[in-house]
VEXMI-483924 format. One line per 8 residues: their letters; for each residue x, y, z of N, C-alpha, C. Coordinates in steps of 0.2 Angstrom, whole numbers, always signed. Layout:
N
a) X:Y:Z:X:Y:Z:X:Y:Z  ...
***
This chain:
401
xxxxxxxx) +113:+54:-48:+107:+57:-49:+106:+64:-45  +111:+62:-40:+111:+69:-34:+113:+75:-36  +119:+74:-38:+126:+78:-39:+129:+80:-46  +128:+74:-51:+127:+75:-57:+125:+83:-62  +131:+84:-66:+126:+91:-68:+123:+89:-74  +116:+94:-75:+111:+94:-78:+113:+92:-84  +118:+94:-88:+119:+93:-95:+121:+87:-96  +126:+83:-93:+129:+78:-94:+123:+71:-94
xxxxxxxx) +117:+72:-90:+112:+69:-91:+108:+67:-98  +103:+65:-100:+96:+64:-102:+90:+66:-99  +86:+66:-105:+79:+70:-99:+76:+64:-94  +77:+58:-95:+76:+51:-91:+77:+53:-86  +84:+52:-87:+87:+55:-80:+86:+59:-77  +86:+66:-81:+83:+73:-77:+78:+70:-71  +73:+66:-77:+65:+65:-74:+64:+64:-68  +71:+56:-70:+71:+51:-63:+73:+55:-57
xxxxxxxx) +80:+60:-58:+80:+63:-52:+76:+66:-50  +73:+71:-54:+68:+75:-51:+64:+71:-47  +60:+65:-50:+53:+62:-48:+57:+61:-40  +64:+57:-38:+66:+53:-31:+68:+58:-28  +67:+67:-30:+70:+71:-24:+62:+72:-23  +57:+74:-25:+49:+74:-26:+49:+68:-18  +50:+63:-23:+48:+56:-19:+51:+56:-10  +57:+59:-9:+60:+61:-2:+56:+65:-2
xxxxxxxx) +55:+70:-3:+51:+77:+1:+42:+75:+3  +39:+69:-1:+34:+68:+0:+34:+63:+7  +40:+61:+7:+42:+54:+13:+40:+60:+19  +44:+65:+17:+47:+68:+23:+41:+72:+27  +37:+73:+21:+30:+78:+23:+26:+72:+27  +25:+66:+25:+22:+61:+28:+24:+60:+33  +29:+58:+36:+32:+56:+41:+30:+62:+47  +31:+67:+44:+29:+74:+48:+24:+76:+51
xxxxxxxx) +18:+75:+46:+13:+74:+47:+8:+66:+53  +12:+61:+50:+11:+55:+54:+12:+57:+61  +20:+59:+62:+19:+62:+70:+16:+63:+73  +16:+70:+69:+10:+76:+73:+2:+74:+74  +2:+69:+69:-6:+65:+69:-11:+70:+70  -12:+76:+65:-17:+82:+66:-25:+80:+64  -26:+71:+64:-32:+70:+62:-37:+74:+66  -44:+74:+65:-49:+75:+69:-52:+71:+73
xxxxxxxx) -55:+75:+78:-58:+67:+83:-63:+65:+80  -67:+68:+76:-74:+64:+74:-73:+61:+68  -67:+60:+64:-67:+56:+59:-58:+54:+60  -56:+48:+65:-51:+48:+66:-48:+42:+62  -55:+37:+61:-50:+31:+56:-51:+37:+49  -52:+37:+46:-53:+37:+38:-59:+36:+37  -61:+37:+29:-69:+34:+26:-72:+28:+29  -76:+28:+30:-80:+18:+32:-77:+15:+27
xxxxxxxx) -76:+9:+29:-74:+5:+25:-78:-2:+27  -82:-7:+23:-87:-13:+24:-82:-17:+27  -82:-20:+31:-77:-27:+34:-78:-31:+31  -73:-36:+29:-74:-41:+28:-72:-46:+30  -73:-51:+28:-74:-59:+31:-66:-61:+35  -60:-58:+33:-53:-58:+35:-55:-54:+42  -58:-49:+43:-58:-45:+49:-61:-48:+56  -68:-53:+52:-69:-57:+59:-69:-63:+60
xxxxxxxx) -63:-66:+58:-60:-73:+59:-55:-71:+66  -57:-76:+69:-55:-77:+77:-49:-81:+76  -44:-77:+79:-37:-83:+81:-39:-86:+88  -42:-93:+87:-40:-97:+92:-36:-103:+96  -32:-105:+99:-28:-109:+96:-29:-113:+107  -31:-115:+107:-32:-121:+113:-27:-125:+115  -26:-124:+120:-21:-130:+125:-17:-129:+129  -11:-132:+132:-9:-130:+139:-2:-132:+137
xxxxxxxx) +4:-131:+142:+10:-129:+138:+12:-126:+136  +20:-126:+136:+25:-122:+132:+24:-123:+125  +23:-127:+121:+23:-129:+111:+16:-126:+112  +11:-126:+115:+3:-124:+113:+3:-117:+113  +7:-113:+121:+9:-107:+120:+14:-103:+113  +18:-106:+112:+21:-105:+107:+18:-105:+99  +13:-111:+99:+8:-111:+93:+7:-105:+92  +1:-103:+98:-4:-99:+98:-1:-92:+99
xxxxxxxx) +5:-90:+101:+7:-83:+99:+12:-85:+94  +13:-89:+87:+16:-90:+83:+10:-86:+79  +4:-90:+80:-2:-91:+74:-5:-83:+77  -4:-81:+83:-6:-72:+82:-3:-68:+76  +5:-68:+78:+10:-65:+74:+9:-66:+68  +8:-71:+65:+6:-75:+57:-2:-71:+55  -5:-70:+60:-14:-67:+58:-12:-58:+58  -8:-57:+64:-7:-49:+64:-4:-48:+57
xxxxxxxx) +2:-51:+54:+5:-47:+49:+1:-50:+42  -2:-54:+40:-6:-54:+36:-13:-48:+35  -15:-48:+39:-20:-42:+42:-19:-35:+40  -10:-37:+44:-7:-28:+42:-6:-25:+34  -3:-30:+32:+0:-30:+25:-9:-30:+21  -14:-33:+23:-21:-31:+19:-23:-26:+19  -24:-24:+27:-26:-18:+28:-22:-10:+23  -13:-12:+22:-11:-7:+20:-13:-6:+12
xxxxxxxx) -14:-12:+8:-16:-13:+3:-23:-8:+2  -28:-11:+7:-33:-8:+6:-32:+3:+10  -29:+3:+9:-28:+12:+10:-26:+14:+5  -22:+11:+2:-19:+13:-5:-27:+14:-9  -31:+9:-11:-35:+9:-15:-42:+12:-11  -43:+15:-6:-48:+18:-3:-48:+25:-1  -41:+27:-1:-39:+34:+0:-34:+37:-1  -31:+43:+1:-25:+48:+0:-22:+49:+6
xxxxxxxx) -17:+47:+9:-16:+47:+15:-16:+56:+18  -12:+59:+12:-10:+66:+14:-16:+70:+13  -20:+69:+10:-28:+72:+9:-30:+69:+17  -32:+64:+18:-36:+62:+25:-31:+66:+31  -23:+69:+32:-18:+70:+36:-20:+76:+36  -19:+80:+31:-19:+86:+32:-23:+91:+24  -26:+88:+18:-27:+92:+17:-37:+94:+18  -40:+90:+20:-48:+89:+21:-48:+94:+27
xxxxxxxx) -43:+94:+32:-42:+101:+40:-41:+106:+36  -35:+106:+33:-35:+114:+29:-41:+115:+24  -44:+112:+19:-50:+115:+16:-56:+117:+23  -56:+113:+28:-61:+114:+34:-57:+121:+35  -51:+122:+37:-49:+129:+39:-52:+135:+34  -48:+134:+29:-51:+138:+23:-56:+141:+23  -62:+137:+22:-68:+136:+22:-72:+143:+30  -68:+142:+34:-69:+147:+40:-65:+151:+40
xxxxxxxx) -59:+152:+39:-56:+159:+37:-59:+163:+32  -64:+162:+27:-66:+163:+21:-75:+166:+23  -78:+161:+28:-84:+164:+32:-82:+171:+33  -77:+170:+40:-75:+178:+43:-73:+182:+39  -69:+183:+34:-68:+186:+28:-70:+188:+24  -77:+185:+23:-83:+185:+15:-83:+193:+15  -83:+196:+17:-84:+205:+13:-78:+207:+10  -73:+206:+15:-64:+210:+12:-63:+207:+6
xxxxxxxx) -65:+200:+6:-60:+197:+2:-67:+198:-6  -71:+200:-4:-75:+199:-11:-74:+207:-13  -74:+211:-10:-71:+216:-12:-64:+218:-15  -58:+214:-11:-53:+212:-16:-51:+211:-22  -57:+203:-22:-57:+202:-28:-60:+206:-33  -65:+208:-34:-68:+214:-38:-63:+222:-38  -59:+222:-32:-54:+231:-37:-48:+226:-39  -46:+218:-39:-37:+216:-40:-43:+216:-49
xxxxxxxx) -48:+213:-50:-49:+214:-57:-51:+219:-61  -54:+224:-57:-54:+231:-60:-46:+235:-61  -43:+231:-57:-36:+236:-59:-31:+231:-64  -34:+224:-63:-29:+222:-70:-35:+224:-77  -40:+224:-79:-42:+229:-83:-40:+234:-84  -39:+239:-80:-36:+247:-81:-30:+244:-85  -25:+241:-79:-16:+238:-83:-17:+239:-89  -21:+232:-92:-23:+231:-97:-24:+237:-105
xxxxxxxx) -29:+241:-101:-30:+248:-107:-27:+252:-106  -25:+254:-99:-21:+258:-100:-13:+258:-103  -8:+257:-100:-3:+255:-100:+0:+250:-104  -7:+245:-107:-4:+241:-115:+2:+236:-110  +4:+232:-106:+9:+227:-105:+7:+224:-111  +15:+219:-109:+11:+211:-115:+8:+209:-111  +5:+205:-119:-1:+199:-118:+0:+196:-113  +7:+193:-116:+7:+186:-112:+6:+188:-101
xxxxxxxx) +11:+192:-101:+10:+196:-95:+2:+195:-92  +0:+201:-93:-8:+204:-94:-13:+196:-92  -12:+191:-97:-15:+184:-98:-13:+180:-92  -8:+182:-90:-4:+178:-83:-7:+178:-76  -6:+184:-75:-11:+193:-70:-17:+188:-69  -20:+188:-76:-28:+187:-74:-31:+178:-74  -25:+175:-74:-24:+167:-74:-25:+164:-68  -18:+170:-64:-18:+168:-57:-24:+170:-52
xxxxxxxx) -27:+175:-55:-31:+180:-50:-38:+174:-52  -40:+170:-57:-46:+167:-57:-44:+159:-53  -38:+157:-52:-36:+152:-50:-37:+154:-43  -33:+160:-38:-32:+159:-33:-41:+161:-30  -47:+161:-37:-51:+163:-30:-57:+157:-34  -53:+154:-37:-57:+146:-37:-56:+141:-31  -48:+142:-28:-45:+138:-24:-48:+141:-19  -51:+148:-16:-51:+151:-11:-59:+149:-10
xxxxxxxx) -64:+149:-13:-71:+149:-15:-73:+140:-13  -69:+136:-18:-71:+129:-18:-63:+126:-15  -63:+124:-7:-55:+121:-6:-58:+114:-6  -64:+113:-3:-66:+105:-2:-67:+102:-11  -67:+104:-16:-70:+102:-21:-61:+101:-25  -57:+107:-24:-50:+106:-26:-46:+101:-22  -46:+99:-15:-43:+94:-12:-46:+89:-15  -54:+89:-19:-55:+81:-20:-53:+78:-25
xxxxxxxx) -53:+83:-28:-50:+83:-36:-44:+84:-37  -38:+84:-33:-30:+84:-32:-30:+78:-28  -35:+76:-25:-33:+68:-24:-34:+61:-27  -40:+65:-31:-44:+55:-36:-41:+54:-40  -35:+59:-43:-30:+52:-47:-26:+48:-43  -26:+49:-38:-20:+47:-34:-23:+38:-32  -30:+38:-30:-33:+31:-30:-36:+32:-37  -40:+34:-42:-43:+28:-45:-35:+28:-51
xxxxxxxx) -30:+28:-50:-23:+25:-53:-24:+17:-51  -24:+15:-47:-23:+10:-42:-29:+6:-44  -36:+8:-42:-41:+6:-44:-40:+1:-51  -40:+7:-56:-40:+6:-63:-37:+0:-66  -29:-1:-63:-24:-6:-63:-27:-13:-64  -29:-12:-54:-31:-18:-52:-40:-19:-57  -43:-16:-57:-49:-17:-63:-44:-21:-71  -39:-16:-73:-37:-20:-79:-34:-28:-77
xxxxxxxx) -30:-28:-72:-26:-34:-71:-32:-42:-69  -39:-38:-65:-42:-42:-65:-45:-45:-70  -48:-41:-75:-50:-43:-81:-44:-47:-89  -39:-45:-87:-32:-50:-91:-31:-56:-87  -33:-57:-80:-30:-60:-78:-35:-64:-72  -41:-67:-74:-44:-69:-69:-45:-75:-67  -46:-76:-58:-44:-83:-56:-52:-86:-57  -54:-90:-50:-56:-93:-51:-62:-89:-43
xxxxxxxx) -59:-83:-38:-64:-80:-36:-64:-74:-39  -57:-71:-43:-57:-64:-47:-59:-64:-53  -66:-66:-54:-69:-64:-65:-68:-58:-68  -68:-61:-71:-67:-54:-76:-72:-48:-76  -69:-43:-77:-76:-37:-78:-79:-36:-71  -74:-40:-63:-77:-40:-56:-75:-30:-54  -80:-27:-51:-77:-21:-49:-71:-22:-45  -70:-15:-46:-61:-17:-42:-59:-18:-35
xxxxxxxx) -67:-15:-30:-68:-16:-24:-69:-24:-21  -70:-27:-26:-75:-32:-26:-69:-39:-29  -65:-34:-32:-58:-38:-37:-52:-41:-28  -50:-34:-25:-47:-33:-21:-50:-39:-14  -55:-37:-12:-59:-42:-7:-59:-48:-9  -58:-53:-17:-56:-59:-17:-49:-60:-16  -46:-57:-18:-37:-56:-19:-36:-57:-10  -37:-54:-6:-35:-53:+1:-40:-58:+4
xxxxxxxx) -45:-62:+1:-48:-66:+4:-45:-71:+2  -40:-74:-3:-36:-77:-6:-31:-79:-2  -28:-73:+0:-21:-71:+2:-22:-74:+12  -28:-72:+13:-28:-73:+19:-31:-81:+21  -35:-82:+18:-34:-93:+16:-30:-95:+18  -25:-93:+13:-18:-97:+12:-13:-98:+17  -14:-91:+19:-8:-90:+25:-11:-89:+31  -17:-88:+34:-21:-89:+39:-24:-96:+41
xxxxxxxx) -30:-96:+36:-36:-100:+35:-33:-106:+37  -28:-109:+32:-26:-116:+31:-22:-118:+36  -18:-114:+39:-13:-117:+46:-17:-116:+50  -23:-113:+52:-28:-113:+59:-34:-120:+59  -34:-119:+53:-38:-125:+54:-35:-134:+54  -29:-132:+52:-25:-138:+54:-24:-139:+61  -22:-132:+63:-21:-134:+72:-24:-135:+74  -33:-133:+74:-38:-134:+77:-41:-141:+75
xxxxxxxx) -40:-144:+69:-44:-150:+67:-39:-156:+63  -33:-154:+61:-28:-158:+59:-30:-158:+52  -34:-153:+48:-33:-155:+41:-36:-147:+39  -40:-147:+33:-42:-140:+31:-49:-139:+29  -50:-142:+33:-59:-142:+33:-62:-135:+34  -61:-130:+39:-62:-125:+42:-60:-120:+38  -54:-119:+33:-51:-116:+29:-55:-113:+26  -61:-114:+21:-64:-110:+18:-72:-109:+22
xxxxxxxx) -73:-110:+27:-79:-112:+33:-79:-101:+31  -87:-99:+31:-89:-93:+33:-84:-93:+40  -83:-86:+42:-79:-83:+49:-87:-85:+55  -92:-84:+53:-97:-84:+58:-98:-92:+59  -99:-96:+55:-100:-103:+58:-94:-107:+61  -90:-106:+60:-82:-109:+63:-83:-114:+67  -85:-110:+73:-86:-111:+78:-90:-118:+77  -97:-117:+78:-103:-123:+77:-100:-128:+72
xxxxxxxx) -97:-127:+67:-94:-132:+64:-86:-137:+68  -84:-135:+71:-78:-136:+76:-81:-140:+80  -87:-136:+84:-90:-139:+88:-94:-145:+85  -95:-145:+84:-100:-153:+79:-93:-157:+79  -88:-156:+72:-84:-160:+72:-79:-163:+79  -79:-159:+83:-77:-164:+91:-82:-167:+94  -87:-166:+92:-91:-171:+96:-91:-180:+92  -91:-178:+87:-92:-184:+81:-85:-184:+79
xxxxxxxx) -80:-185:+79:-72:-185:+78:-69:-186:+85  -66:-190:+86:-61:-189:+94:-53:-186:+90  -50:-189:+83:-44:-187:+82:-44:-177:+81  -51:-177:+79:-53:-169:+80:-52:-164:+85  -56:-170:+91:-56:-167:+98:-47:-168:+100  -44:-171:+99:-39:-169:+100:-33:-166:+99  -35:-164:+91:-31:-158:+88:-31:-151:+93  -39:-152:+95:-44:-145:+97:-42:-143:+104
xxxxxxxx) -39:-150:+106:-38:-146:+115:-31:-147:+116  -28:-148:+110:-20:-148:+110:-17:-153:+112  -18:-162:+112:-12:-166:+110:-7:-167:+106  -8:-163:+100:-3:-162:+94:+0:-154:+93  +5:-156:+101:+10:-147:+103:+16:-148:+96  +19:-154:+97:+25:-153:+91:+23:-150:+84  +17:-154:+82:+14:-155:+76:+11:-146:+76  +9:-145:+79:+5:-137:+79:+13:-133:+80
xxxxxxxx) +17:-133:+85:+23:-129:+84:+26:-130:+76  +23:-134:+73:+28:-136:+66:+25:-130:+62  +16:-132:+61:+12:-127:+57:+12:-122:+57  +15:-119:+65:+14:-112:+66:+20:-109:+63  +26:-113:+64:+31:-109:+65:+32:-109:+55  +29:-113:+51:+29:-114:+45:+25:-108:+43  +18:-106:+46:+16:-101:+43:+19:-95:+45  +22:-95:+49:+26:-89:+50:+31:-86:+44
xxxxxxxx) +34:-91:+43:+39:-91:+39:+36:-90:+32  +32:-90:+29:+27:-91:+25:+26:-83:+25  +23:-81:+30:+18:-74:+28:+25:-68:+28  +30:-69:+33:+36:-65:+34:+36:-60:+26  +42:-64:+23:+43:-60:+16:+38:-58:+12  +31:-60:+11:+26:-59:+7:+24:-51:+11  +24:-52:+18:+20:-47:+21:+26:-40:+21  +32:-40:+21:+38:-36:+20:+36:-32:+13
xxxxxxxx) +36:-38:+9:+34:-36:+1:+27:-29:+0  +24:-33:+2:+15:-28:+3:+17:-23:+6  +21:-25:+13:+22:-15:+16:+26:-12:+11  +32:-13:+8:+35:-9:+5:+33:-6:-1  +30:-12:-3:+25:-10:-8:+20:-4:-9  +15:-4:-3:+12:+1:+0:+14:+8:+4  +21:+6:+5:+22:+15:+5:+25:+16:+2  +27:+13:-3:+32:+17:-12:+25:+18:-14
xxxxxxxx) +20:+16:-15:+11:+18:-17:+11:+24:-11  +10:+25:-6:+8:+31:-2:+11:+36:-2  +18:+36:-6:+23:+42:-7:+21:+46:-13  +20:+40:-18:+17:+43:-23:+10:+48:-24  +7:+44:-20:-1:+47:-20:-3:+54:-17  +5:+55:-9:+5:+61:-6:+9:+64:-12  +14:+62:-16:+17:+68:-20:+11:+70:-28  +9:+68:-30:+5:+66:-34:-2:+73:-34
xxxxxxxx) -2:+72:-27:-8:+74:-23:-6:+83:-23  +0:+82:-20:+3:+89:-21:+6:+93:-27  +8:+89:-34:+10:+91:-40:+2:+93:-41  -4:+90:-41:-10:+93:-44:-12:+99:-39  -10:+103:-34:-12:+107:-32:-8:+111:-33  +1:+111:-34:+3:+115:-38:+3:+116:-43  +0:+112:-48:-2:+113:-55:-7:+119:-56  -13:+121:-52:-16:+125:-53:-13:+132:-54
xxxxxxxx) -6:+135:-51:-2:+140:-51:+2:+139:-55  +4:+134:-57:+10:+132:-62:+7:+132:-71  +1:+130:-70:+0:+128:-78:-1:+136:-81  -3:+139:-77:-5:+146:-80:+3:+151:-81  +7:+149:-80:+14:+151:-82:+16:+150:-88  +13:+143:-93:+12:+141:-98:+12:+145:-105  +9:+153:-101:+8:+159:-109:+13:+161:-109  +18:+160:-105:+26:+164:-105:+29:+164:-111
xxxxxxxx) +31:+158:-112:+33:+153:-118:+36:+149:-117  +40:+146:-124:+42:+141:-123:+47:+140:-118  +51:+144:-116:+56:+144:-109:+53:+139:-105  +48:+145:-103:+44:+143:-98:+39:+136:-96  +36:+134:-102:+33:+128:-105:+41:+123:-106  +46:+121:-108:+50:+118:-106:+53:+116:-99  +51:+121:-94:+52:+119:-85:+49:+116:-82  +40:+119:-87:+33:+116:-83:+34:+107:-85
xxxxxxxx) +37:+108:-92:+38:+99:-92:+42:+94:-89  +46:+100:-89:+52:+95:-84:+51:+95:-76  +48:+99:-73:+47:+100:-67:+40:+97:-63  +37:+97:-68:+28:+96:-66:+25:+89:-70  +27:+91:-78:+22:+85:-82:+26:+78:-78  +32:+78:-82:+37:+72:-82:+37:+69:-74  +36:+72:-68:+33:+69:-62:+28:+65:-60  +21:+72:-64:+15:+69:-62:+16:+62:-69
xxxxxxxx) +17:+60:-73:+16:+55:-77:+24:+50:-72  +27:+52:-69:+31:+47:-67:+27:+45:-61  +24:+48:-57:+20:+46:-53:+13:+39:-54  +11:+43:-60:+5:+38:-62:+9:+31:-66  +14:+31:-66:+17:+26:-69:+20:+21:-63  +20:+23:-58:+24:+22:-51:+17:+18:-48  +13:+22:-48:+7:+18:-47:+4:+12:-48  +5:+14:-55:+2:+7:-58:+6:+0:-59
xxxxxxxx) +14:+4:-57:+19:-4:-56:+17:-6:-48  +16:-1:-44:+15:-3:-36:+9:-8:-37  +4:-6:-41:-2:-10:-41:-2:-16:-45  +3:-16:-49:+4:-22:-51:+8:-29:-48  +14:-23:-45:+18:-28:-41:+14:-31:-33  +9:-27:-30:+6:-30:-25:+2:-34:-27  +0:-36:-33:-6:-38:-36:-2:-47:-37  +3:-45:-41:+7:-54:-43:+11:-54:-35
xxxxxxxx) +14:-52:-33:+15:-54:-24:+11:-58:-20  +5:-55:-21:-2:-59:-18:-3:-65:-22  -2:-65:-27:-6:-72:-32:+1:-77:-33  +8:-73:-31:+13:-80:-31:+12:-81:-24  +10:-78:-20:+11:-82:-12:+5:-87:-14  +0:-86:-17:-7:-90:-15:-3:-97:-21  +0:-95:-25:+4:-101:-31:+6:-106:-26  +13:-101:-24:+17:-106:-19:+15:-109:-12
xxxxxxxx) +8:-107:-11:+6:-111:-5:+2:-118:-8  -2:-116:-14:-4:-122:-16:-2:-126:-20  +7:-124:-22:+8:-131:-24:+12:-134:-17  +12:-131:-12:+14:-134:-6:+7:-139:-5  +0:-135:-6:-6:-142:-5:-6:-148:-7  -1:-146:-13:-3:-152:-21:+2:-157:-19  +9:-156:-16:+14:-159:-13:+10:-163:-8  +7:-160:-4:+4:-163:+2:+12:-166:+8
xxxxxxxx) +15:-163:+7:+21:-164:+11:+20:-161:+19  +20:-167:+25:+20:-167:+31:+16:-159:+34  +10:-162:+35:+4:-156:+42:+2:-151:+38  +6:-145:+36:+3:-139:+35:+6:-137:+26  +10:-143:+25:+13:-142:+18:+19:-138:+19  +24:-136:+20:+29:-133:+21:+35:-135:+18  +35:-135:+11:+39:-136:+7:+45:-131:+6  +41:-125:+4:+46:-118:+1:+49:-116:+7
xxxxxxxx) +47:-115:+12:+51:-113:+20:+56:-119:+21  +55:-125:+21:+59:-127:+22:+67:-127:+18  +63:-129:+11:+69:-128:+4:+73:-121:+6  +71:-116:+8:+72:-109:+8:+78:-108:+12  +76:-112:+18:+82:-111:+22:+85:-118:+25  +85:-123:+20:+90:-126:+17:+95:-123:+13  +94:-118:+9:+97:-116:+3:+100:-110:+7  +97:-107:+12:+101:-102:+16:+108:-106:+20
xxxxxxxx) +105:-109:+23:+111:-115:+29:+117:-116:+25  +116:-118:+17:+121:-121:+12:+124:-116:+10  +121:-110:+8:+125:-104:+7:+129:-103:+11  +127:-99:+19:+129:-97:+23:+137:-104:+25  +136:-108:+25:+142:-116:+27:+148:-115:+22  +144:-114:+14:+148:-111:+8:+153:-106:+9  +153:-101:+12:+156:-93:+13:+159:-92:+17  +155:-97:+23:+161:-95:+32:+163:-100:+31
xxxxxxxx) +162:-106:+31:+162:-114:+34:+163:-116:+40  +163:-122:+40:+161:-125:+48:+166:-128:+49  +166:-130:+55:+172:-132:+60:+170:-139:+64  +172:-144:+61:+171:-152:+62:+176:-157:+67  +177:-163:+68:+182:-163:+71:+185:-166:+68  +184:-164:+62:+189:-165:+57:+191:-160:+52  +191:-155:+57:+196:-147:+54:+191:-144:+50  +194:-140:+48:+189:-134:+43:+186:-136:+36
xxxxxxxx) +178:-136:+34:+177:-136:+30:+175:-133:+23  +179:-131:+20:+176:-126:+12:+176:-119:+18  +183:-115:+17:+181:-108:+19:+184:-105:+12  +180:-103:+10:+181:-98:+4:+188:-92:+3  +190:-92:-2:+198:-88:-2:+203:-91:+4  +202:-97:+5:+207:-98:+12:+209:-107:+8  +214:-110:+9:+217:-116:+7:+212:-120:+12  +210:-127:+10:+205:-131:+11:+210:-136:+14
x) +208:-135:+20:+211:-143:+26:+208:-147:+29
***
C-alpha cells in the first residue's frame, strides 16, 4: 500500500491507500492538537450534553479488609471503564473533535482578523474582480482558466465572510453519519428499550443504559444486597431502597456491611473481566470514528478549493476523484461500519451477560470469563507445557516424555 507503484494496483487499492495515508495525517493532526490542548477557557468541555442516569449512579461498596478493599477498587476500575468507553461513544455522536480543537478558535480568529481588515480586504475583493473581468475582455484567456480565476476568488471570500457557517458545515457530516446509522440500525433492529423509529439521541441513551446494567448495575447490586434488586433501581432512589431492604432483610444487611469479602471479590473480579475486552473494543472503535470525522472534516474544507478545479477537465476531474471523492465516500463508509460495529459490541456484551443471568451460574453469573480463560490456560499448557513430577507434558515440536 506504501511503496507499491500506482499502476500495478487498482483503483481499490489506489483508494485504500490514499484513504490510510489520509487516516495517519488525521492521527497526527490530532494527537498534535490534543497536546497542545488549544481549547478555550469558557467552553472547555464541549456542547452541553443532558446527563444521564449512568453519570449519577454512585460506586459504593461497604466493608473493612483486604477482599472488601479489593472489591471496592475492582468495582471502581469496572465503573471507570465502562463510563470511558460510553462517554467516547457518546463524542463520536455529539461532535467533531477537530472542529471543537481547533477549527471553532480559527473561525473565532478569522472572524477578528477580518473586523480589523473590513476596508483593505473589501477593496481587494472589488479591484481582484474588476481585473479578472478586464483578463477576461481583454486578453480573451480560456474559458476554462477565466472560470477557475473567478471560482476561487467567490470561494475564498465566502470562506473569509462566513468561517463559522463553513466550519459548521465541513463538520455535520462527520456526526449526522453516525447518527443516521444508529437511527437506521435502531429501527431494523429494535430491543426491548430501543423501538423503532426512537431518535438517535434517545436510541444511544438506551444502548448505554443497557450496556451499563449489565456490566455495572448487576455486579453492584449483588455486592450490596446479594442478588439484582438494585440493578434496574432509578440512580436517585438507590440509596432509600438499600436502606429499607437492611432494615427488613438481615441476609441483606449483611451483604451491605461486607460479610460476603470472598463472594464480592469473586463479582468484582468477574465484572472486571467482563467490561475489559468490550471497553478496549468501544475505545478502538471510537478513535478509528474520531480519525475519520477529523479527516472527513478536512476533505470538506478542502473541497471548497479543490472542486472548482473540476473546469480544467478531465485530467483534472480524474485526480479530484481519486484524491478527494474516493476519500470522502471512504470516509462515510468507515463511519457507518464504526457505528455499526460499536453498535453490535454493545448488544453482544448485553447478549453474553444475559445468557450468563439465564444460566444462573454461582453470585454474579460468570460463565463466559470463566470458560475464557479456561480456554486460555489450555492453550497456553498446549504450546509451552508444563512440568509435573512426572516429566514434561505436551511441548509442541519437541518429542513427548
Amino acid at each position: 500500500m506504501w511503496t507499491g507503484p500506482a499502476r500495478q494496483r487498482g483503483i481499490a487499492r489506489q483508494a485504500g491507500a490514499i484513504l490510510f495515508r489520509y487516516l495517519a495525517i488525521a492521527f497526527i493532526v490530532l494527537a498534535i492538537l490534543a497536546v497542545a490542548n488549544p481549547h478555550r477557557p469558557d467552553d472547555a468541555g464541549g456542547p452541553a450534553s443532558r446527563i444521564w442516569d449512568y453519570q449519577r449512579e454512585a460506586i459504593t461498596v461497604e466493608g473493612r479488609g483486604l477482599l472488601n478493599l479489593y472489591a471496592r477498587q475492582t468495582m471502581h476500575a469496572t465503573a471507570w471503564l465502562a463510563r470511558s468507553s460510553i462517554e467516547r461513544q457518546r463524542d463520536v455522536y455529539r461532535l467533531n473533535l477537530l472542529k471543537f480543537l481547533m477549527g471553532d478558535s480559527t473561525a473565532g480568529h478569522l472572524i477578528a482578523w477580518r473586523g480589523q481588515h473590513r476596508v483593505p480586504l473589501e477593496a481587494g475583493t472589488e479591484l481582484l474582480l474588476v481585473a479578472l473581468v478586464g483578463y477576461g475582455v481583454v486578453l480573451r484567456p480560456s474559458r476554462r482558466t477565466w472560470v477557475l480565476a473567478l471560482l476561487l476568488l467567490v470561494v475564498g471570500t465566502v470562506v473569509v465572510t462566513k468561517p463559522q457557517a463553513t466550519v459548521r458545515a465541513a463538520a455535520a457530516p462527520g456526526v449526522a453519519i453516525p447518527n443516521m446509522m444508529l437511527d437506521v440500525v435502531a429501527s431494523a433492529a429494535p430491543s426491548q428499550r430501543l423501538k423503532a423509529g426512537t431518535d438517535p439521541k434517545q436510541a444511544l441513551q438506551a444502548l448505554a443504559g443497557q450496556y451499563w446494567t449489565s456490566f455495572v448495575g448487576h455486579p453492584l447490586s449483588r455486592m450490596q444486597t446479594g442478588s439484582g434488586v438494585l440493578a434496574t433501581a432509578p440512580p436517585g432512589s438507590k440509596t432509600s431502597v438499600l436502606g429499607a431492604l437492611r432494615k427488613g432483610v438481615s441476609s441483606v444487611n449483611d451483604w451491605a456491611i461486607g460479610h460476603h469479602g470472598p463472594e464480592r471479590t469473586f463479582i468484582s473480579t468477574s465484572a472486571l473481566g467482563y467490561v475489559v475486552p468490550f471497553a478496549i473494543a468501544l475505545g478502538l472503535l471510537a478513535m478509528v470514528a474520531t480519525c475519520a470525522q477529523a479527516l472527513l472534516f478536512l476533505l470538506c474544507l478542502a473541497g471548497l478549493f479543490m472542486l472548482p478545479f473540476a473546469v480544467e477537465g478531465p485530467a483534472r476531474r480524474g485526480a479530484l476523484v481519486r484524491y478527494w471523492v474516493l476519500p470522502v465516500l471512504g470516509c462515510a463508509v468507515l463511519l457507518g461500519l464504526t457505528s455499526l460495529g460499536s453498535f453490535a459490541v454493545m448488544r453482544t456484551a448485553e447478549a453474553l451477560h444475559r445468557s450468563d443471568e439465564y444460566v444462573g451460574v454461582l453470585l454474579a453469573g460468570s460463565t463466559w470469563p470463566i470458560v475464557a480463560a479456561f480456554l486460555l490456560l489450555r492453550r497456553s499448557i498446549r504450546r509451552r507445557g508444563i512440568r509435573g513430577p512426572w516429566g514434561v507434558i505436551s511441548i509442541r515440536g519437541a518429542d513427548q516424555r
